[in-house]
NUVOFI-876677 format. One line per field, with one value per atom (N, C-alpha, C): residue in one letter; chain; atom name; x, y, z. Coordinates in pm, whole numbers, plus 50000, padded with zeros to 5 digits. Last residue first. Example, Ala and Ser with C-alpha at 12.3 -4.5 7.8 and 13.67 -1.06 7.14 Angstrom:
BEGIN
res	c(S / S / S / A / A / A);
chain	c(A / A / A / A / A / A);
atom	c(N / CA / C / N / CA / C);
px	c(51285 / 51367 / 51290 / 51319 / 51230 / 51320);
py	c(49775 / 49894 / 50003 / 49431 / 49550 / 49670);
pz	c(50708 / 50714 / 50787 / 50780 / 50780 / 50780);
This chain:
BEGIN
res	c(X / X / X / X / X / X / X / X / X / X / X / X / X / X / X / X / X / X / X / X / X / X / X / X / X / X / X / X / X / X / X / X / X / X / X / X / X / X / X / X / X / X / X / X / X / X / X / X / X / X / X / X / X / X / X / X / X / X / X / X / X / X / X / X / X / X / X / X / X / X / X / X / X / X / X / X / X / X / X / X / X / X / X / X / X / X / X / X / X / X / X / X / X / X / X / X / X / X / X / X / X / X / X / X / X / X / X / X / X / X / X / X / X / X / X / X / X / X / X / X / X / X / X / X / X / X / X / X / X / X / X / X / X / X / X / X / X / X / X / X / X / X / X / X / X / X / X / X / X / X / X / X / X / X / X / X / X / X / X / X / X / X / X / X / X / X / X / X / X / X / X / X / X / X / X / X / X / X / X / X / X / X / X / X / X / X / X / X / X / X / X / X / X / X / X / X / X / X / X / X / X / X / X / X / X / X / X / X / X / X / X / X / X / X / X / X / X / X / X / X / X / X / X / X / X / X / X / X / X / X / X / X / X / X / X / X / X / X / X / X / X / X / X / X / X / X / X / X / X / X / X / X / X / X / X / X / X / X / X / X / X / X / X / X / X / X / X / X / X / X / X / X / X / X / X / X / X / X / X / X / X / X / X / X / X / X / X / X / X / X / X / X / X / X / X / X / X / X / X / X / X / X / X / X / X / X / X / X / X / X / X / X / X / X / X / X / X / X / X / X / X / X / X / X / X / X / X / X / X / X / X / X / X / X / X / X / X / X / X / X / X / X / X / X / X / X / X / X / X / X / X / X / X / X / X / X / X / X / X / X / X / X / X / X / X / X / X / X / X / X / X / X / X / X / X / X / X / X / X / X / X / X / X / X / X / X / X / X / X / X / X / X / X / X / X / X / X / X / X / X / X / X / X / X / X / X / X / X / X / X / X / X / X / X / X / X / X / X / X / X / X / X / X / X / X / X / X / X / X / X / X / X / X / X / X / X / X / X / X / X / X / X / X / X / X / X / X / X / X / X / X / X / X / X / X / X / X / X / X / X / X / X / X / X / X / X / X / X / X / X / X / X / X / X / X / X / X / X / X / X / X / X / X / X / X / X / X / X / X / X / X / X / X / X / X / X / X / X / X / X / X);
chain	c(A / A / A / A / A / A / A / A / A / A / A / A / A / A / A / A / A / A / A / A / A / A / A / A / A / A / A / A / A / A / A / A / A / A / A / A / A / A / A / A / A / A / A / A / A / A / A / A / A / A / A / A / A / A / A / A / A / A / A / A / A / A / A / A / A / A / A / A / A / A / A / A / A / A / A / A / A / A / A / A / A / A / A / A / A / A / A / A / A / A / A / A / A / A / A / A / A / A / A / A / A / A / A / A / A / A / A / A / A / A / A / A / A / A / A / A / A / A / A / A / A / A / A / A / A / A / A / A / A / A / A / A / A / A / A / A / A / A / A / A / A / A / A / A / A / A / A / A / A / A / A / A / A / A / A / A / A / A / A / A / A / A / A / A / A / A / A / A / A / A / A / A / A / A / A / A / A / A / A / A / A / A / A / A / A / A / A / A / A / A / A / A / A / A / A / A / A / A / A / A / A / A / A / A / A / A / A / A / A / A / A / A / A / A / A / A / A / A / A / A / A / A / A / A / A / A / A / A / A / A / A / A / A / A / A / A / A / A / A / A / A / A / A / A / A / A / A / A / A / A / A / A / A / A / A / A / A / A / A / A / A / A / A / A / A / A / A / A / A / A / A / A / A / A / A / A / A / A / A / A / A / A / A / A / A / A / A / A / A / A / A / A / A / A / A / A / A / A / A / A / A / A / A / A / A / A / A / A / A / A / A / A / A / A / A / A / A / A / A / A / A / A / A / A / A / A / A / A / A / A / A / A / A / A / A / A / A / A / A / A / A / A / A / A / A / A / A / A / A / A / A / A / A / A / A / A / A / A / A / A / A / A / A / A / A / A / A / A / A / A / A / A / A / A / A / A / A / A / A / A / A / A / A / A / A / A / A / A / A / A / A / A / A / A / A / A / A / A / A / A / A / A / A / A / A / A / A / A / A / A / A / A / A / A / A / A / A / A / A / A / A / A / A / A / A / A / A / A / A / A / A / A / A / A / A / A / A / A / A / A / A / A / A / A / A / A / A / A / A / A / A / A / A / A / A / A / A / A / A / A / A / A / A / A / A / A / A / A / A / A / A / A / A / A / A / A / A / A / A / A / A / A / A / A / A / A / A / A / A / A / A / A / A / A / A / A / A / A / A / A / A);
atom	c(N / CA / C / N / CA / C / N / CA / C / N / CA / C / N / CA / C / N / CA / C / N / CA / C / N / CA / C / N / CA / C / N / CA / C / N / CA / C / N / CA / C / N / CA / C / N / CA / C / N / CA / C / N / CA / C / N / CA / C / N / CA / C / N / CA / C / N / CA / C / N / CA / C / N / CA / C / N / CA / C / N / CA / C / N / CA / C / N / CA / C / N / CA / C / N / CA / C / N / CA / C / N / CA / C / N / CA / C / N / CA / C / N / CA / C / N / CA / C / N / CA / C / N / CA / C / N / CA / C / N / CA / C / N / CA / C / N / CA / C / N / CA / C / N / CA / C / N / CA / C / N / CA / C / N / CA / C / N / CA / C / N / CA / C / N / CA / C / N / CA / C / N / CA / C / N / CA / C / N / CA / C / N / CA / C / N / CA / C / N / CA / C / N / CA / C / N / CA / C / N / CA / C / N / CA / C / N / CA / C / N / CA / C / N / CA / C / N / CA / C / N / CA / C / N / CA / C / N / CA / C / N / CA / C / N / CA / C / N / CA / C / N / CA / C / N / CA / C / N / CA / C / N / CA / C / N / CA / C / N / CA / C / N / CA / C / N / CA / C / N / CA / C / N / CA / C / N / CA / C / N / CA / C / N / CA / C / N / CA / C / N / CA / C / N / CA / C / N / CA / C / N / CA / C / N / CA / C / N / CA / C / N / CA / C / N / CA / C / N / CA / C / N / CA / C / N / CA / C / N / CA / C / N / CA / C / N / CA / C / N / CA / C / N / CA / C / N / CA / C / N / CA / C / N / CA / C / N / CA / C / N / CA / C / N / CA / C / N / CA / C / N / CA / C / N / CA / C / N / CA / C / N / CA / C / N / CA / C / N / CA / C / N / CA / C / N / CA / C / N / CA / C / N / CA / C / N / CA / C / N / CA / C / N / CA / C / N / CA / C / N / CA / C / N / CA / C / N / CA / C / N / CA / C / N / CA / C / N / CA / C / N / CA / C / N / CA / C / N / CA / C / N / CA / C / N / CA / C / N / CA / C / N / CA / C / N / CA / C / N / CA / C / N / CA / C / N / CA / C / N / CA / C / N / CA / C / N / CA / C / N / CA / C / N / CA / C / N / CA / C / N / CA / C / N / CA / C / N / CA / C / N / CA / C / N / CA / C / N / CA / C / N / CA / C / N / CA / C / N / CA / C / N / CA / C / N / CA / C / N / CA / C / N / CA / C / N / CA / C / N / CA / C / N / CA / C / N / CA / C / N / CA / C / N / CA / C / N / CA / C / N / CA / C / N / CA / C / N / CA / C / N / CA / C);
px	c(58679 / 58590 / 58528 / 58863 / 58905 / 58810 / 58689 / 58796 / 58861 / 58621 / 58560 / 58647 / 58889 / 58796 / 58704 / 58931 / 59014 / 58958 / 58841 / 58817 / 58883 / 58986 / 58836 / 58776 / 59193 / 59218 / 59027 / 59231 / 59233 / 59165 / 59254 / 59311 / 59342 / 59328 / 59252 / 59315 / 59520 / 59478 / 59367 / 59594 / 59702 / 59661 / 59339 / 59376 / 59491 / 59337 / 59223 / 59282 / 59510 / 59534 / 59460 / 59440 / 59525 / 59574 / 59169 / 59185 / 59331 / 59420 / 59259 / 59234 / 59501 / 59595 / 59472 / 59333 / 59349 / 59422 / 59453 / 59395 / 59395 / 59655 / 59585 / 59476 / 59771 / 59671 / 59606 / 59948 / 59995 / 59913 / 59788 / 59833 / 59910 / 59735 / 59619 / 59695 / 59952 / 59930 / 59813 / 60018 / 60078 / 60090 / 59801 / 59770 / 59936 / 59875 / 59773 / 59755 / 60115 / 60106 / 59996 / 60045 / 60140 / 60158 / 59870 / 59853 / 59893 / 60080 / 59929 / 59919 / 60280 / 60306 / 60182 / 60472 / 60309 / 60375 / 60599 / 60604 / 60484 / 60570 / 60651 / 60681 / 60316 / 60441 / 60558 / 60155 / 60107 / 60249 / 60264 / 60220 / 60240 / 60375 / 60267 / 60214 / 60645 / 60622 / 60486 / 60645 / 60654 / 60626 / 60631 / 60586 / 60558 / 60605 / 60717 / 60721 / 60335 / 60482 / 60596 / 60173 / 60189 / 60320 / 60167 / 60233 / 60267 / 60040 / 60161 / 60208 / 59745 / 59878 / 59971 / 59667 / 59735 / 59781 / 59622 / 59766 / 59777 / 59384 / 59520 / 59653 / 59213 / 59344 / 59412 / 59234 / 59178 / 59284 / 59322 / 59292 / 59181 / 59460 / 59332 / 59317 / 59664 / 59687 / 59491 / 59769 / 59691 / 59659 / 60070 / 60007 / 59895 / 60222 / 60089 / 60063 / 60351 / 60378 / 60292 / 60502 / 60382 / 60406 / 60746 / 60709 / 60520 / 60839 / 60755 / 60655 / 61000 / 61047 / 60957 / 60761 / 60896 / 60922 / 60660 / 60602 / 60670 / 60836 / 60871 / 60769 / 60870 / 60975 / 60912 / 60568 / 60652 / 60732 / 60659 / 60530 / 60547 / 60792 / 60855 / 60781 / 60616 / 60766 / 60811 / 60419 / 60402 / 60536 / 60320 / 60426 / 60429 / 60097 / 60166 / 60285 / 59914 / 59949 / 59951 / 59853 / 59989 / 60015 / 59623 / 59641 / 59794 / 59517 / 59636 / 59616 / 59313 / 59355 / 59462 / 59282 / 59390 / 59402 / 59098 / 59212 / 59340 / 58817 / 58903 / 59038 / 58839 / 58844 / 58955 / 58668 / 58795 / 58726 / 58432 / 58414 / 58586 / 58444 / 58503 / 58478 / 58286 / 58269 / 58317 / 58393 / 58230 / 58209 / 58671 / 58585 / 58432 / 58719 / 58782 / 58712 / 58648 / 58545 / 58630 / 58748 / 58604 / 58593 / 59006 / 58985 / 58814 / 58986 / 59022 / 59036 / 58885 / 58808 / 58864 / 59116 / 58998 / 58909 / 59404 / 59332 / 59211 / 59546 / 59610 / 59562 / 59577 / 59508 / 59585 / 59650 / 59705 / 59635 / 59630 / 59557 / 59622 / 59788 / 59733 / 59664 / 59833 / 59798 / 59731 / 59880 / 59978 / 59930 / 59712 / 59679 / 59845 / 59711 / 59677 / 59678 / 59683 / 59629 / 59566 / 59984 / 59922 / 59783 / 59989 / 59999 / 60019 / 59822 / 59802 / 59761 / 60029 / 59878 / 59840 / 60245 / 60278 / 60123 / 60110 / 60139 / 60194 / 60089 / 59971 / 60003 / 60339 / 60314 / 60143 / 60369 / 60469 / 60385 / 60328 / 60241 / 60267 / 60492 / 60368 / 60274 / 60703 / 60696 / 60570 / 60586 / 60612 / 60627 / 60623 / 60486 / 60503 / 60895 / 60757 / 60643 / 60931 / 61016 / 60929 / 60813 / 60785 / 60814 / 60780 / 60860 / 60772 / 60571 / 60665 / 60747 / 60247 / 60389 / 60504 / 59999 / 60070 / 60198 / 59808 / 59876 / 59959 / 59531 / 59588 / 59722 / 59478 / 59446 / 59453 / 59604 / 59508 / 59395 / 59792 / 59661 / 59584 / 59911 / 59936 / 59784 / 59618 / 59770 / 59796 / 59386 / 59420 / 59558 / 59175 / 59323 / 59379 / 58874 / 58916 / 59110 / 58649 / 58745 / 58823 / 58629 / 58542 / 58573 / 58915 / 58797 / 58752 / 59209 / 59195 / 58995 / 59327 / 59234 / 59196 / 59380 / 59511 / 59436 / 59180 / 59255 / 59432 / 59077 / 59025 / 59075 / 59257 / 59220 / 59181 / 59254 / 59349 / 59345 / 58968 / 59098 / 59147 / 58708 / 58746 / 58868 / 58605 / 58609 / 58587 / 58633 / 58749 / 58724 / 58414 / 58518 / 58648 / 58201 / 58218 / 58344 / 58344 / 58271 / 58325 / 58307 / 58439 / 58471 / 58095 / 58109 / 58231 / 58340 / 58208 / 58196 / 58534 / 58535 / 58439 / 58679 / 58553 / 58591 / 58852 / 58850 / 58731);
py	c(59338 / 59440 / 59466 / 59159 / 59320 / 59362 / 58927 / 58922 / 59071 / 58951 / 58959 / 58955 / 58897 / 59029 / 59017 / 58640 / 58715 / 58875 / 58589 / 58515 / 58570 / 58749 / 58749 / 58704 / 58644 / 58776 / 58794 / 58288 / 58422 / 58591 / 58134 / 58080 / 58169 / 58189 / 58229 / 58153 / 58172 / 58051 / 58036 / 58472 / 58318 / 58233 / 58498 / 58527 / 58476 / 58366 / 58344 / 58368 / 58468 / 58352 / 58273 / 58738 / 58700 / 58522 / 58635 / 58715 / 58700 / 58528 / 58486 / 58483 / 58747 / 58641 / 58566 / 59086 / 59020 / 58862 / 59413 / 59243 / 59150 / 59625 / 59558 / 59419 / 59666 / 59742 / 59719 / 59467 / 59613 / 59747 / 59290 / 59274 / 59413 / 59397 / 59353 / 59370 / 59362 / 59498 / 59528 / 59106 / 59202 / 59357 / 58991 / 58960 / 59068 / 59125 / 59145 / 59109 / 58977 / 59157 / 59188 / 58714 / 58767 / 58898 / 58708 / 58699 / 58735 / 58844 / 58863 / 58825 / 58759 / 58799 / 58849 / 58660 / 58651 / 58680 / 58667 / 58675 / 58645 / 58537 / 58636 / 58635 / 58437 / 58338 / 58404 / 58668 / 58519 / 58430 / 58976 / 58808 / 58687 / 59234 / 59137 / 59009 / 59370 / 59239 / 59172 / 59464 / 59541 / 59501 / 59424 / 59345 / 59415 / 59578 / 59605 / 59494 / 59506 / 59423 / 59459 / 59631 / 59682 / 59612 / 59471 / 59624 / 59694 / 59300 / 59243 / 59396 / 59404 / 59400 / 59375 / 59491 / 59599 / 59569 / 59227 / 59342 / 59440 / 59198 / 59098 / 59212 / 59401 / 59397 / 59297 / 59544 / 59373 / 59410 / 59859 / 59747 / 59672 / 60156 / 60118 / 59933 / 60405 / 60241 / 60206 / 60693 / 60643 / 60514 / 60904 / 60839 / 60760 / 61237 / 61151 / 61026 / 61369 / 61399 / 61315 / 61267 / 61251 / 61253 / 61277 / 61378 / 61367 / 61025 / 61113 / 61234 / 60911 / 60954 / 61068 / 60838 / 60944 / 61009 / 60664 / 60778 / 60894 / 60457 / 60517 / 60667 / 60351 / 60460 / 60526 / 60261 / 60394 / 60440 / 60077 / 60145 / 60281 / 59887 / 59938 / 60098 / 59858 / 59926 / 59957 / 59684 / 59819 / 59952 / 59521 / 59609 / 59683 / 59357 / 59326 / 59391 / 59632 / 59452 / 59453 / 59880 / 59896 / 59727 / 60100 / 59976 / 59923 / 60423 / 60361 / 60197 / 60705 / 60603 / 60491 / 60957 / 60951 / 60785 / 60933 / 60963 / 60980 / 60891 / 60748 / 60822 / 61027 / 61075 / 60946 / 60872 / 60910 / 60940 / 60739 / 60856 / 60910 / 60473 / 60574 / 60788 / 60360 / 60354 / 60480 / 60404 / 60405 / 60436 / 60457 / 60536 / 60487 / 60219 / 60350 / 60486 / 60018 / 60022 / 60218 / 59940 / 60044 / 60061 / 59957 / 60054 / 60112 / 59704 / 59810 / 59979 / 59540 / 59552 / 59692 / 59596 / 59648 / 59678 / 59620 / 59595 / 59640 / 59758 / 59634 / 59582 / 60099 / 59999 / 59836 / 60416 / 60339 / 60201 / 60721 / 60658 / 60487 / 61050 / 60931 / 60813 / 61403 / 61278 / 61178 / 61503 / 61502 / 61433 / 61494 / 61461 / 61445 / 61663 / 61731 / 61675 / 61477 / 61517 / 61602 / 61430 / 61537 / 61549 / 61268 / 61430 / 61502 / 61009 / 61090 / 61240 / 60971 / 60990 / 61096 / 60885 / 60990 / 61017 / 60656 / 60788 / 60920 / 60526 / 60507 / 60637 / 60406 / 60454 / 60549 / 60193 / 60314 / 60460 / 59940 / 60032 / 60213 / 59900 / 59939 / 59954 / 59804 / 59938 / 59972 / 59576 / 59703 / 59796 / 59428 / 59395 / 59557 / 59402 / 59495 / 59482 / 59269 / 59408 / 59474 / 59011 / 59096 / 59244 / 58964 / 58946 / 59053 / 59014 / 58915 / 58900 / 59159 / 59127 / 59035 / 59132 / 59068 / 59082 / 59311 / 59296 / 59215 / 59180 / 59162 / 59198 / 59161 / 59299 / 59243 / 58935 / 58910 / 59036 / 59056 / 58997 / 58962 / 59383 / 59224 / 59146 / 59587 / 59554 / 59367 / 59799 / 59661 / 59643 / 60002 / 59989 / 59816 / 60092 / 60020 / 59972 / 60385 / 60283 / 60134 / 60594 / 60545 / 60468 / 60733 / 60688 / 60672 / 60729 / 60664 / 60656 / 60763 / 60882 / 60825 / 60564 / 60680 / 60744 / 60511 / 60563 / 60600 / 60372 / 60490 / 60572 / 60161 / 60315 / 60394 / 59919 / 60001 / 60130 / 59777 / 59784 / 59902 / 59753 / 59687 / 59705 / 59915 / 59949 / 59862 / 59817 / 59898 / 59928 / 59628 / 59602 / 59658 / 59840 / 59768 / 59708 / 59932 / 59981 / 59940 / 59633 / 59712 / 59805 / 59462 / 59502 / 59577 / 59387 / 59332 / 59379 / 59582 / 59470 / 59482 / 59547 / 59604 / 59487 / 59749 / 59651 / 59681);
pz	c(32904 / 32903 / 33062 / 32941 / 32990 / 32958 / 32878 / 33005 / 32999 / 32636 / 32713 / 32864 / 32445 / 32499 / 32603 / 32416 / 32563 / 32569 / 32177 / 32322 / 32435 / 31987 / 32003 / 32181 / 32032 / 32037 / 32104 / 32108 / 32004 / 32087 / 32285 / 32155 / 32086 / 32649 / 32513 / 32367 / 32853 / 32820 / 32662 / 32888 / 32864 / 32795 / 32998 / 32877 / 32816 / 33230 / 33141 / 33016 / 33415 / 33335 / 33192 / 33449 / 33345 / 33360 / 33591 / 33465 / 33377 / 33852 / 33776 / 33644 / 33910 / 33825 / 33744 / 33823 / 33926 / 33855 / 33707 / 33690 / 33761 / 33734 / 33863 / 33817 / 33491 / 33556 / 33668 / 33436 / 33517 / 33556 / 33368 / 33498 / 33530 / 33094 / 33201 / 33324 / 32976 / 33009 / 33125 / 32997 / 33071 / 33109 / 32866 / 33001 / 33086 / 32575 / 32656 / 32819 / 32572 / 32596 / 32640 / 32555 / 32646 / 32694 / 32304 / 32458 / 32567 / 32117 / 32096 / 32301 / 32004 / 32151 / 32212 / 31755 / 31778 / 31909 / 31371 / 31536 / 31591 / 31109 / 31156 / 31342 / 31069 / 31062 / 31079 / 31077 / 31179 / 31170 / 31013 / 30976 / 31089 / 31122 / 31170 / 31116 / 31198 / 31077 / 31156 / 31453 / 31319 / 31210 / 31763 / 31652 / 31504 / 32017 / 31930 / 31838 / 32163 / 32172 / 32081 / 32032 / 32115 / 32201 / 31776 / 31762 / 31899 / 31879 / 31783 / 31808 / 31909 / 32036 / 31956 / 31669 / 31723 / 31833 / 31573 / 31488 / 31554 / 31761 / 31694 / 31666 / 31703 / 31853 / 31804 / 31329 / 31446 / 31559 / 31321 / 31292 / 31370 / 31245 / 31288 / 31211 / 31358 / 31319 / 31344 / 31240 / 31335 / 31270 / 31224 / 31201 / 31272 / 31163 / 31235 / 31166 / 30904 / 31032 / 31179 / 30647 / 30697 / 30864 / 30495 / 30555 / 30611 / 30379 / 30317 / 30380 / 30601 / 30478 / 30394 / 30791 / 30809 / 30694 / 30597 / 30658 / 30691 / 30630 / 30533 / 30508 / 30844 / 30810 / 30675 / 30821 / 30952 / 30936 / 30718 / 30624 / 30726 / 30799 / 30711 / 30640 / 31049 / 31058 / 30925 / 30934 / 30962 / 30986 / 30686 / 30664 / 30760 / 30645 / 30745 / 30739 / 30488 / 30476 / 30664 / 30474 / 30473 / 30527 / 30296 / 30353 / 30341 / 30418 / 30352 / 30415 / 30425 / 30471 / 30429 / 30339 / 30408 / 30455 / 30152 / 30122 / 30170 / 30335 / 30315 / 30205 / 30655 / 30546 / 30443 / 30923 / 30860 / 30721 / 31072 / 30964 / 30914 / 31209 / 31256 / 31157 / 30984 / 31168 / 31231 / 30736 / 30773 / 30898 / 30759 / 30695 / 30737 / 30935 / 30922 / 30876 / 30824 / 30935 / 30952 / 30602 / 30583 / 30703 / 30646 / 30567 / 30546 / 30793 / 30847 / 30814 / 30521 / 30623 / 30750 / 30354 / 30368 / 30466 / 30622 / 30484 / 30489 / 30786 / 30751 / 30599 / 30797 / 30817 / 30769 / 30857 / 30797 / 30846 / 30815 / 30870 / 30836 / 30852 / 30796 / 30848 / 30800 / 30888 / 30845 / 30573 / 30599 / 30768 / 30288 / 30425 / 30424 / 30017 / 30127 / 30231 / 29823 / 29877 / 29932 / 29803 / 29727 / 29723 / 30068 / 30030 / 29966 / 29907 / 30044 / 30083 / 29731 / 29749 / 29787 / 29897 / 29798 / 29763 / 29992 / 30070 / 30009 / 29821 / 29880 / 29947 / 29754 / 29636 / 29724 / 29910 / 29997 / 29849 / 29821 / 29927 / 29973 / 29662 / 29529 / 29700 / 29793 / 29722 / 29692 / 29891 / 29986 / 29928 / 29665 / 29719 / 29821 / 29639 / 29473 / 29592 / 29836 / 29843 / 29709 / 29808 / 29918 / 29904 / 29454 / 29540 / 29702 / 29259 / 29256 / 29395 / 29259 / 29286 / 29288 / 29049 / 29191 / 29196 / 28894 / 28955 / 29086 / 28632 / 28791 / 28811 / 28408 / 28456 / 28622 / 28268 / 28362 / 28419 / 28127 / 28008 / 28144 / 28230 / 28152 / 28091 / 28353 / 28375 / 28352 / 28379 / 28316 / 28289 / 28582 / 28528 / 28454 / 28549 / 28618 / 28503 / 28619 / 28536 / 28596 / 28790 / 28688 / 28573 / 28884 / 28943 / 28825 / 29096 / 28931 / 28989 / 29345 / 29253 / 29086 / 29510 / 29399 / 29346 / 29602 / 29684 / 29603 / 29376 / 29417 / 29547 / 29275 / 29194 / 29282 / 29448 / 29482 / 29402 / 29420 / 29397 / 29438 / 29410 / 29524 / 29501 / 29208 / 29360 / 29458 / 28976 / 29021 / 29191 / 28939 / 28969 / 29062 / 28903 / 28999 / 29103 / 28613 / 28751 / 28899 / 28520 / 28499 / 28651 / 28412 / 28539 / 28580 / 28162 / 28240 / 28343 / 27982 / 28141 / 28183 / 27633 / 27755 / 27882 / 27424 / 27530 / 27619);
């Protein structure tokens, strides 16, 4: 069997943070995995932390997705074996940290997903909850923000547009 660009391929997938390197894994006749259900979709994350610490990271890093996975490792310099993409799973992806004796975790996203989190928002999908504004202009206002400012951000569409108003 050959895969065109095979290489390549594999490193946008999920091998190289299980240690599968210089290949690329071919699963059913698509060589796509998709899950069937939410609950295969959360297991085949929780698989990311058994990783982890055989590893050796028993502090983790846990991101929403790629993009939070590179800025992690490029921006921030994390060590990308500790990093983990955990969706919109985060409460489930916390116990189950617990579970697997991972003693630290550190959330690196979009402020989108990390106010949702700062509102006790565990299920971050957009069709799950949203408190995105509301936490922000209340964490604003318990810092002395003047109403002004937090109305501004009330009034924001997005996460993006209400930064400038706490910077």
């Amino acid at each position: 069997v050959a895969i065109p660009a095979g290489l390549q391929l594999a490193k946008r997938t999920l091998n190289p943070l299980l240690g599968i390197r210089d290949g690329i894994s071919v699963i059913g006749t698509t060589g796509v995995l998709r899950p069937m259900s939410e609950e295969s979709f959360k297991n085949s994350l929780v698989v990311q932390l058994d990783v982890a610490r055989a590893a050796g990271y028993h502090r983790v890093v846990f991101v929403p997705g790629k993009i939070g996975a590179d800025i992690a490792v490029n921006v921030c310099g994390l060590p990308m074996g500790a990093v983990i993409q955990i969706s919109n799973f985060v409460g489930f992806m916390l116990e189950a940290a617990v579970h697997h004796g991972i003693r630290q975790v550190l959330f690196v996203g979009h402020p989108g997903k990390l106010l949702k989190v700062a509102a006790g928002v565990f299920h971050t999908h957009n069709r799950v909850a949203d408190a995105r504004m509301e936490t922000l202009a209340a964490y604003a206002a318990a810092e002395g923000m003047p109403s002004a400012g937090v109305r501004r951000i009330l009034s924001a569409a997005t996460t993006e547009e209400a930064m400038p108003v706490i910077a």
